[in-house]
N, C-alpha and C positions, 0 to 999 in steps of 0.2 A: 292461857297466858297472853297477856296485852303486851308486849314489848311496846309499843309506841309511848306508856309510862314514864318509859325512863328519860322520855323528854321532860317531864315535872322535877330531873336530878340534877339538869346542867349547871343550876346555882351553885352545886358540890365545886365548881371548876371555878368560877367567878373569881376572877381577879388573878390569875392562873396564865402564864404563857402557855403557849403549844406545846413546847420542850416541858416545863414544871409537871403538865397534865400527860405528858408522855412518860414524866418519870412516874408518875403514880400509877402508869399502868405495868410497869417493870415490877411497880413494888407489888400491886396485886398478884401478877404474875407469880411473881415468887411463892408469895404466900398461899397460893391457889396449888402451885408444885411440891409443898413441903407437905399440905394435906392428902395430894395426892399418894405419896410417896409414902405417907401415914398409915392409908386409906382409911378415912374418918370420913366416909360419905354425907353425915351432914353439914362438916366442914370442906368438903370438898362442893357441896351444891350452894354450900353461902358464898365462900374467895371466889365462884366462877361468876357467880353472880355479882359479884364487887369487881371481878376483871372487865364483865360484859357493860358495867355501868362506867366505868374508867374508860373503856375504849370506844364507847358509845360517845361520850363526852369528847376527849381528845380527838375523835372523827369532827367534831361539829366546831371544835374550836381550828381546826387546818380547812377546813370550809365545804364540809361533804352538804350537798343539798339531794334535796329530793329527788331530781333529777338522774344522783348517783345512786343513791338506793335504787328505785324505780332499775337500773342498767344493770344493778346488782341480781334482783328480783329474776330480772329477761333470762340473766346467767344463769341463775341457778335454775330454772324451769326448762332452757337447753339442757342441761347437764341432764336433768330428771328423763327428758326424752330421749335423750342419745344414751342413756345408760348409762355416763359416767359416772364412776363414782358409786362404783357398786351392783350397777343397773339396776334401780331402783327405780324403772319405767313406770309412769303415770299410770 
């Protein structure tokens, strides 16, 4: 899986405030929760995948740069060493 893709989706947002694109990701939210609660697993792998493209976007529209990922990235490969979260050691 590419995740870096779903920078080809932010026109989804276009013309969109921060707040508008935050509520679309409440509504995906939702609709991602109702499948779950379903459990309709290919409806639950499509709404996660419409939440991760909603919040993906809403990140980029409040001003996440690479910078933050990258700091995000550091995090999570501490966590992987130090065991948290499972200990789930490299």
């Amino acid at each position: 899986m590419d995740l870096n893709k779903l920078k080809n989706y932010t026109d989804f947002s276009k013309g969109l405030t921060a707040d508008q694109e935050f509520d679309k990701v409440l509504e995906e939210l939702h609709e991602y929760e109702e499948e779950v609660f379903a459990r309709n697993i290919n409806e639950i792998i499509a709404e996660g995948l419409d939440v991760m493209t909603a919040i993906y976007n809403h990140l980029i529209k409040v001003g996440m740069t690479k910078q933050d990922f990258k700091k995000h990235i550091e995090k999570l490969e501490k966590y992987r060493k130090t065991g948290k979260y499972g200990g789930l050691n490299a």
